[in-house]
DOBAVEX-610221 format. One record per atom (N, C-alpha, C, CB): residue number from 1; atom name; residue in three letters; x, y, z. Coordinates in steps of 0.02 Angstrom, whole numbers, plus 50000, padded with zeros to 5 digits. Glycine has a CB too. Example, Ala and Ser with C-alpha at 12.3 -4.5 7.8 and 13.67 -1.06 7.14 Angstrom:
# residues 2
(r 1; 'N'; 'ala'; (50660; 49716; 50390)) (r 1; 'CA'; 'ala'; (50615; 49775; 50390)) (r 1; 'C'; 'ala'; (50660; 49835; 50390)) (r 1; 'CB'; 'ala'; (50565; 49776; 50452)) (r 2; 'N'; 'ser'; (50642; 49888; 50354)) (r 2; 'CA'; 'ser'; (50684; 49947; 50357)) (r 2; 'C'; 'ser'; (50645; 50002; 50394)) (r 2; 'CB'; 'ser'; (50704; 49970; 50286)) 
END
This chain:
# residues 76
(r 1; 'N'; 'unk'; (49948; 48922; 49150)) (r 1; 'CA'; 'unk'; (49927; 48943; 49216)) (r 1; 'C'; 'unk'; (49982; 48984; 49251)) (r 1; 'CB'; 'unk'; (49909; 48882; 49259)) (r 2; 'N'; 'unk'; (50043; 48961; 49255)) (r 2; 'CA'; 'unk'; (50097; 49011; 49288)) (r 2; 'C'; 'unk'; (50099; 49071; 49243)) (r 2; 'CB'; 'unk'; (50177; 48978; 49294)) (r 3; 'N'; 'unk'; (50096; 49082; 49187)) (r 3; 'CA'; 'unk'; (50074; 49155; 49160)) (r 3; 'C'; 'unk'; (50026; 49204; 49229)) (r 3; 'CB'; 'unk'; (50013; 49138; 49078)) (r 4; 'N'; 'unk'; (49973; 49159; 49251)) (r 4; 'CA'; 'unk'; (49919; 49206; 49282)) (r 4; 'C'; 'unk'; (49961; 49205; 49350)) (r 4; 'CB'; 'unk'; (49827; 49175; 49285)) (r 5; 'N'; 'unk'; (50020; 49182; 49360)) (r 5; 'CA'; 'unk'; (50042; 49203; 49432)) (r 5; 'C'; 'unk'; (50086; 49234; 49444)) (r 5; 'CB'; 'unk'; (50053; 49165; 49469)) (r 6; 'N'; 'unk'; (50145; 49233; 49392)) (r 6; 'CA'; 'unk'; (50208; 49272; 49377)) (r 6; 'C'; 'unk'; (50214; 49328; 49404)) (r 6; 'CB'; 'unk'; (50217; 49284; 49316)) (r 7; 'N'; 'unk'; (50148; 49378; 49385)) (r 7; 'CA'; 'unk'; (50150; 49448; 49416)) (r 7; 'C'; 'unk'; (50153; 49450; 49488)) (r 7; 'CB'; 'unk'; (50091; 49487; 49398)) (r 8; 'N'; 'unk'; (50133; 49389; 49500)) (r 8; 'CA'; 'unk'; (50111; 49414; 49599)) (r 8; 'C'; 'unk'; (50189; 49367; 49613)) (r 8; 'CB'; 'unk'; (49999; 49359; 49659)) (r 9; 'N'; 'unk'; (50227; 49322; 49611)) (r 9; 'CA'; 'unk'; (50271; 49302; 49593)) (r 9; 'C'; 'unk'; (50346; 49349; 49616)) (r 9; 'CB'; 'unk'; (50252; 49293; 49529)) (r 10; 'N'; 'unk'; (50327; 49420; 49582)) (r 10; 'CA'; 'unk'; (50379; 49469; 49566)) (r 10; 'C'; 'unk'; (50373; 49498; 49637)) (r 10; 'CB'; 'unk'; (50365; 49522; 49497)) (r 11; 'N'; 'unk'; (50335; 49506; 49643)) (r 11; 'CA'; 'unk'; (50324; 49545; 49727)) (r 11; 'C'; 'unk'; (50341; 49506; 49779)) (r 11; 'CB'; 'unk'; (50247; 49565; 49749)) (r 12; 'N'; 'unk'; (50367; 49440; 49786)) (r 12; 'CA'; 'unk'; (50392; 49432; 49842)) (r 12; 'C'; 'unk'; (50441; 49446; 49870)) (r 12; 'CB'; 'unk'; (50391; 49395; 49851)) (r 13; 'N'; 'unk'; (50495; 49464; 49819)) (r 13; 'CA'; 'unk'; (50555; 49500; 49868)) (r 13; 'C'; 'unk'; (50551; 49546; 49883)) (r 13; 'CB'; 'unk'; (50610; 49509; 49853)) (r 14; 'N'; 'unk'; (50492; 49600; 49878)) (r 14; 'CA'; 'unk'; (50478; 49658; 49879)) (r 14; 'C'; 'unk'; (50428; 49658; 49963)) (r 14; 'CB'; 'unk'; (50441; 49678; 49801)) (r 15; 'N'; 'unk'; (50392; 49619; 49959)) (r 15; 'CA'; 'unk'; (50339; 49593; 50024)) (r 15; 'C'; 'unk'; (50402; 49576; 50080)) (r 15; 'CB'; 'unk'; (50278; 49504; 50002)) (r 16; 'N'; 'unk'; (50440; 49539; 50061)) (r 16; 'CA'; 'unk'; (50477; 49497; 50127)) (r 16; 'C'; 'unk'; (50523; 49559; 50154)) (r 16; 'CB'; 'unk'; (50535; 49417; 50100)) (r 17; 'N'; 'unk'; (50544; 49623; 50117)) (r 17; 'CA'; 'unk'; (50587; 49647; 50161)) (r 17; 'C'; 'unk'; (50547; 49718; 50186)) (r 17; 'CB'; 'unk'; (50663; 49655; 50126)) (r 18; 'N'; 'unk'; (50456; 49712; 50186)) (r 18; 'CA'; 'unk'; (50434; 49751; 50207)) (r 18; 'C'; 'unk'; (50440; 49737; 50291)) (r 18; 'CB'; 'unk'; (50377; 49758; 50173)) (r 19; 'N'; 'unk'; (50436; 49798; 50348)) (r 19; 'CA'; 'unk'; (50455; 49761; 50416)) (r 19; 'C'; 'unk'; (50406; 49749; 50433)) (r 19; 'CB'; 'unk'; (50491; 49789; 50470)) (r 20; 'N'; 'unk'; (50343; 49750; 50393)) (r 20; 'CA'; 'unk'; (50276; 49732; 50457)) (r 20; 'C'; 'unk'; (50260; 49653; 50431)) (r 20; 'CB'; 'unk'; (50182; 49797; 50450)) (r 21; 'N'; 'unk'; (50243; 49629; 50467)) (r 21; 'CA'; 'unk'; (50207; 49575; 50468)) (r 21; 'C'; 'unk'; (50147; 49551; 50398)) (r 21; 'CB'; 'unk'; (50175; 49587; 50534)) (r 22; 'N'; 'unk'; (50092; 49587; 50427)) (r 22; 'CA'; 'unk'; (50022; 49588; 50398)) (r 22; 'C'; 'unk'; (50025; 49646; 50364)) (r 22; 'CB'; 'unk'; (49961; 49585; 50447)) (r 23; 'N'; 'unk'; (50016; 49606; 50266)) (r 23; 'CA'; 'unk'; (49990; 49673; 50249)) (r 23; 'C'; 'unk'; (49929; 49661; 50195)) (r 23; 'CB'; 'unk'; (50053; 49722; 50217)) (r 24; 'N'; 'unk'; (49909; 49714; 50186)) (r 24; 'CA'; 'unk'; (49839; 49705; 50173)) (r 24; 'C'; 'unk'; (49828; 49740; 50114)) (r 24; 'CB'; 'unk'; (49794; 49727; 50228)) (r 25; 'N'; 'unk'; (49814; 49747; 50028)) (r 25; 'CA'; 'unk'; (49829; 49813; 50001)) (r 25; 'C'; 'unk'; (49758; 49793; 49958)) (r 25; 'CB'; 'unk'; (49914; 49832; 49959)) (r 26; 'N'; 'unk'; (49736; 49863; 49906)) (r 26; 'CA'; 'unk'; (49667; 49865; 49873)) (r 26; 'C'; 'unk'; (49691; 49916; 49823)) (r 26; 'CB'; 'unk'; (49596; 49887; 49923)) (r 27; 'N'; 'unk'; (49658; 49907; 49756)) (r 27; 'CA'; 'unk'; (49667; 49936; 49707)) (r 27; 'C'; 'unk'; (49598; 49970; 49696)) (r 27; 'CB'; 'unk'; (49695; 49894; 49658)) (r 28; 'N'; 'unk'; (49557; 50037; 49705)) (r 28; 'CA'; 'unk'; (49519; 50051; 49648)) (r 28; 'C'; 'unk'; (49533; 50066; 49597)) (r 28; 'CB'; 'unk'; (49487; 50083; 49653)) (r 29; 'N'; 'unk'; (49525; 50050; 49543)) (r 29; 'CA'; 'unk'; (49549; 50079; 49463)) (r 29; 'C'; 'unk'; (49527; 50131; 49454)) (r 29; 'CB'; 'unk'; (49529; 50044; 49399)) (r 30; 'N'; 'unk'; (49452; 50137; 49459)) (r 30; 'CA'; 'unk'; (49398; 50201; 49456)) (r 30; 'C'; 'unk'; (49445; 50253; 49487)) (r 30; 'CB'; 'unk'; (49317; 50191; 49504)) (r 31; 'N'; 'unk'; (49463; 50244; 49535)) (r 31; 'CA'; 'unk'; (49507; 50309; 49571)) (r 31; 'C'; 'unk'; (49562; 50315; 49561)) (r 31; 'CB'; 'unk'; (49513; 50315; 49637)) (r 32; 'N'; 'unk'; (49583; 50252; 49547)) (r 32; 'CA'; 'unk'; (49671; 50244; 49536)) (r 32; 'C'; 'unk'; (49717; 50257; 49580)) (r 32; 'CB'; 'unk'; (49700; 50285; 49490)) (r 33; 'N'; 'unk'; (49686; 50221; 49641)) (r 33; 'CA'; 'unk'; (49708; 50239; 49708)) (r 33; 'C'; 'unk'; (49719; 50176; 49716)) (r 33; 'CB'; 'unk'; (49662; 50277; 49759)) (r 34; 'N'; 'unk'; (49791; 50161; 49765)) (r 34; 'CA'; 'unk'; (49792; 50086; 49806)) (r 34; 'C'; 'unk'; (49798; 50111; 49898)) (r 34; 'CB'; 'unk'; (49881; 50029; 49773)) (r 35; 'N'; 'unk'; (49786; 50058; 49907)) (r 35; 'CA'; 'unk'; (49778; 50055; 49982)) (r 35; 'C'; 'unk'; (49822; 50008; 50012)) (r 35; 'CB'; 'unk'; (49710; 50039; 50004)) (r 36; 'N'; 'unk'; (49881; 50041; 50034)) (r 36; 'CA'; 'unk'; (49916; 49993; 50089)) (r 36; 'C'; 'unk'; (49911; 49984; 50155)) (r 36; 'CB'; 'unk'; (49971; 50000; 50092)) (r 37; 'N'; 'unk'; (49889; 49933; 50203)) (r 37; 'CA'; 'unk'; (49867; 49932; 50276)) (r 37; 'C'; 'unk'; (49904; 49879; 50308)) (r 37; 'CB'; 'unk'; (49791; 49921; 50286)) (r 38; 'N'; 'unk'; (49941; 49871; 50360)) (r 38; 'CA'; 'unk'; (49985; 49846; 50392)) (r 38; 'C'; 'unk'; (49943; 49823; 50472)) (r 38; 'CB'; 'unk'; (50047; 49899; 50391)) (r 39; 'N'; 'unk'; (49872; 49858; 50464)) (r 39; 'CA'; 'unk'; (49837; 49834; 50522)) (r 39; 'C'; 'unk'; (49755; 49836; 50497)) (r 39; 'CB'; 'unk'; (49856; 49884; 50592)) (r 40; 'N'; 'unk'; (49712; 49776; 50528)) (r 40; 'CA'; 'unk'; (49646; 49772; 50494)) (r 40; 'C'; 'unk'; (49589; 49821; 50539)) (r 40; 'CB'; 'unk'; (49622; 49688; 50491)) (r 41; 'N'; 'unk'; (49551; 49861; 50523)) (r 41; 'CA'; 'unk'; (49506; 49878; 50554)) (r 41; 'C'; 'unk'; (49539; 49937; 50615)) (r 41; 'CB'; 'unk'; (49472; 49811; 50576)) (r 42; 'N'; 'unk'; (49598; 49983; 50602)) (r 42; 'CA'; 'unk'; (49636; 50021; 50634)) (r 42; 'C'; 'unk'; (49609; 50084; 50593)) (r 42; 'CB'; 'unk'; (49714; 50001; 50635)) (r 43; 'N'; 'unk'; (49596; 50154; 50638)) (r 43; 'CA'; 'unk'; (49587; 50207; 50636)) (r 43; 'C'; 'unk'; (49640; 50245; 50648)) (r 43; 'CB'; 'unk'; (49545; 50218; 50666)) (r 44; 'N'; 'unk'; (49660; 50275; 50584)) (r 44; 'CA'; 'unk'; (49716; 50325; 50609)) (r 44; 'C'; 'unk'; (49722; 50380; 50647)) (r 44; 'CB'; 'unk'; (49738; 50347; 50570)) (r 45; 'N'; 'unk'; (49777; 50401; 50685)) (r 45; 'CA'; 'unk'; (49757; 50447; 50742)) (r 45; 'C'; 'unk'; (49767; 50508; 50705)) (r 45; 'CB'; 'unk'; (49800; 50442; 50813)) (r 46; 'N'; 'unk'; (49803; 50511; 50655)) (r 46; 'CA'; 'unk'; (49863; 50575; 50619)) (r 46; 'C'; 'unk'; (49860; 50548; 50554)) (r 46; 'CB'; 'unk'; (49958; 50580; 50651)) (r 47; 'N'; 'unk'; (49858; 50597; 50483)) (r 47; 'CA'; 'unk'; (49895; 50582; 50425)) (r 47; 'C'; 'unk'; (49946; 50626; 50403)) (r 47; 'CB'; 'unk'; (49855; 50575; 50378)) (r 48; 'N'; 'unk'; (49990; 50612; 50336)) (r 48; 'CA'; 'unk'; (50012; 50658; 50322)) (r 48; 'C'; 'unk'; (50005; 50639; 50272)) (r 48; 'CB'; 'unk'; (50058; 50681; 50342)) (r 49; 'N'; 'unk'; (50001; 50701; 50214)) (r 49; 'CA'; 'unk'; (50022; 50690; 50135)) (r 49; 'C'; 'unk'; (50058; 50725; 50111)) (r 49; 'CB'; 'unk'; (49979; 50693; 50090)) (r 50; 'N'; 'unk'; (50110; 50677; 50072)) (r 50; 'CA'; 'unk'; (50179; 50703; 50030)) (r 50; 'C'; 'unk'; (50156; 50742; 50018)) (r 50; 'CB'; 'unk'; (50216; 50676; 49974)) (r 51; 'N'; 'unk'; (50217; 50769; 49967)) (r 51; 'CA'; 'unk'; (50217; 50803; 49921)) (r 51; 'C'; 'unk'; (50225; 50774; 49832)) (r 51; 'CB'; 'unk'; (50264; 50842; 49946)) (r 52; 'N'; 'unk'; (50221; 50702; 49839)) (r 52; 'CA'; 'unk'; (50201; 50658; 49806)) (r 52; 'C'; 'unk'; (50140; 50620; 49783)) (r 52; 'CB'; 'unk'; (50225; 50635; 49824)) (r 53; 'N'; 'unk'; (50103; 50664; 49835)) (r 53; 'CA'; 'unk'; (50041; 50631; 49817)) (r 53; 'C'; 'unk'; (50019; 50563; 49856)) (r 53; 'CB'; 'unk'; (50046; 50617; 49745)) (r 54; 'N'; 'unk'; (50052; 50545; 49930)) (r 54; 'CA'; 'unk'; (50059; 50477; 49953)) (r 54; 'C'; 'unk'; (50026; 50492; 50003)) (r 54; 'CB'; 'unk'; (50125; 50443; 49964)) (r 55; 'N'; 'unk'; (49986; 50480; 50050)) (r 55; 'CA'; 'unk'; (49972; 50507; 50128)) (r 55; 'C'; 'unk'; (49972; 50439; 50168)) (r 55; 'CB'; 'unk'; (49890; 50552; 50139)) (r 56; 'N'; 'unk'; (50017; 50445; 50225)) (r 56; 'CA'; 'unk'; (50055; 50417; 50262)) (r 56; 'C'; 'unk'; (50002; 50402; 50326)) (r 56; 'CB'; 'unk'; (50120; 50460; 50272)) (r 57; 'N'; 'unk'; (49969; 50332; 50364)) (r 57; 'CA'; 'unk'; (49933; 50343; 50392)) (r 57; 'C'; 'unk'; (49968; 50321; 50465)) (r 57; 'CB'; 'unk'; (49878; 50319; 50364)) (r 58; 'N'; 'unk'; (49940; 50357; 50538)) (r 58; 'CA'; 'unk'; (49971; 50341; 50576)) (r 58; 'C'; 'unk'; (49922; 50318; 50663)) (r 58; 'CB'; 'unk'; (50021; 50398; 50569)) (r 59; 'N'; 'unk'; (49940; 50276; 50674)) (r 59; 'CA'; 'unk'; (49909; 50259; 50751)) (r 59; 'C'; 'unk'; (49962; 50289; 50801)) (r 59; 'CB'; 'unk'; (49899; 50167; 50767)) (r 60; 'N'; 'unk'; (49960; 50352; 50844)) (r 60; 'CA'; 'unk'; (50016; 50359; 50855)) (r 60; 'C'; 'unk'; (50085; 50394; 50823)) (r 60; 'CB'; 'unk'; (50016; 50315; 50861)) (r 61; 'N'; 'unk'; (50126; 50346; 50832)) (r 61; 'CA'; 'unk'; (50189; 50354; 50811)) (r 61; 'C'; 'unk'; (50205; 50293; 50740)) (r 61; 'CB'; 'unk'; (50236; 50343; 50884)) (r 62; 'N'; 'unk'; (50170; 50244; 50759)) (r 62; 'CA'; 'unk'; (50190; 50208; 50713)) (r 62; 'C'; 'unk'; (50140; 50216; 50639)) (r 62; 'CB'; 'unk'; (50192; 50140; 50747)) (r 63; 'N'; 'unk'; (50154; 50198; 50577)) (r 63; 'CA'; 'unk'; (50139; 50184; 50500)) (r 63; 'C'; 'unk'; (50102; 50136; 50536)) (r 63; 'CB'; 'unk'; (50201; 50163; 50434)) (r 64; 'N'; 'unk'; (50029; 50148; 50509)) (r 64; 'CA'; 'unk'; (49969; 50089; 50508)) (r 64; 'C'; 'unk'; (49952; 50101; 50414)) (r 64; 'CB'; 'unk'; (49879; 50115; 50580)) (r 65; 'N'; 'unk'; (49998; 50114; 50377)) (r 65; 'CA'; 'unk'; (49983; 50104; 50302)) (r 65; 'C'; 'unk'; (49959; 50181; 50252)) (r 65; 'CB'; 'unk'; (49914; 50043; 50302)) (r 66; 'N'; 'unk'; (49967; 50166; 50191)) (r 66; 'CA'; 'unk'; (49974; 50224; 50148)) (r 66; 'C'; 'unk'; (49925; 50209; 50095)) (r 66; 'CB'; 'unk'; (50047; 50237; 50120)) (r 67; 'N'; 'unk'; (49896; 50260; 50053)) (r 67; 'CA'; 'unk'; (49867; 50295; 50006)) (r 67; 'C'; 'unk'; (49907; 50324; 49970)) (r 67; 'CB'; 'unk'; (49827; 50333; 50025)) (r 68; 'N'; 'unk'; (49907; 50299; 49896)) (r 68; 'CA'; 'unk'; (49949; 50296; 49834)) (r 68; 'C'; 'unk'; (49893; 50331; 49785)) (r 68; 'CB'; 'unk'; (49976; 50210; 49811)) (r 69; 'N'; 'unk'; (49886; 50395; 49770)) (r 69; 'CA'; 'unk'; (49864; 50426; 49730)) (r 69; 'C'; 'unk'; (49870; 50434; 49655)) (r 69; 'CB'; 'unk'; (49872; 50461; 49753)) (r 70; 'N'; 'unk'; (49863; 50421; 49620)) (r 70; 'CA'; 'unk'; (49875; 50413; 49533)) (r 70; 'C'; 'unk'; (49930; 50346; 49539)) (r 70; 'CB'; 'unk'; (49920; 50502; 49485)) (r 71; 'N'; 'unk'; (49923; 50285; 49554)) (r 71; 'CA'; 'unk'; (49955; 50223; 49562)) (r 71; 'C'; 'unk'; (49962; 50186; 49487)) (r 71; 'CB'; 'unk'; (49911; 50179; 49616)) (r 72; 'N'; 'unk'; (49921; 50207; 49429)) (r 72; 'CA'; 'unk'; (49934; 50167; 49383)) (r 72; 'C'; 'unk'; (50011; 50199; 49366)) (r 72; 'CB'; 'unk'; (49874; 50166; 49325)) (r 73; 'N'; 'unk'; (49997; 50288; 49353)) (r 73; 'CA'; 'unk'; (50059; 50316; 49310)) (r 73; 'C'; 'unk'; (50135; 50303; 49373)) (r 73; 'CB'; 'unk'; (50039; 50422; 49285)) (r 74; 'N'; 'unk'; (50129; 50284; 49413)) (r 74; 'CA'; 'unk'; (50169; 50247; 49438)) (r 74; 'C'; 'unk'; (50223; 50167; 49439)) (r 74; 'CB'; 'unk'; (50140; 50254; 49465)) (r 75; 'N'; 'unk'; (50179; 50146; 49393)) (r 75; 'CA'; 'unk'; (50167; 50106; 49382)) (r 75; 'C'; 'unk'; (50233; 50081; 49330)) (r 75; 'CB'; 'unk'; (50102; 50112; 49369)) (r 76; 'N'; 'unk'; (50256; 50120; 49285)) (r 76; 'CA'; 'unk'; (50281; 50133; 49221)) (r 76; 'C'; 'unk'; (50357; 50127; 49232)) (r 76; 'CB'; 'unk'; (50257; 50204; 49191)) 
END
């Protein structure tokens, strides 16, 4: 059974020194897109997208969460 948790496991030191609070994330595979959201049910006012392929979402001034475009080959 700790086999099936290990992976999520690895991400907590990675989660704890994010600064927001709440976060919220989604994988489609089909798209190979993940979804990071730091607020539920928030409309962004502004985006931007790298030049990486990342688009940065914003309420305002502040990061309400990002779009990770080709996330598997990232992955590596």
């Amino acid at each position: 059974m700790r086999d099936h948790v290990e992976p999520y496991l690895r991400l907590i030191p990675e989660v704890r020194n994010v600064p927001k609070q709440n976060i919220r994330m989604s994988y489609d595979e089909e798209a190979d897109v993940l979804y990071i959201n730091f607020r539920e049910h928030t409309v962004a006012t502004d985006s931007e997208l790298t030049d990486d392929d990342i688009t940065i979402r914003y309420d305002g001034d502040e990061i309400i969460g990002f779009t990770v475009l080709h996330a598997d080959a990232r992955a590596a």
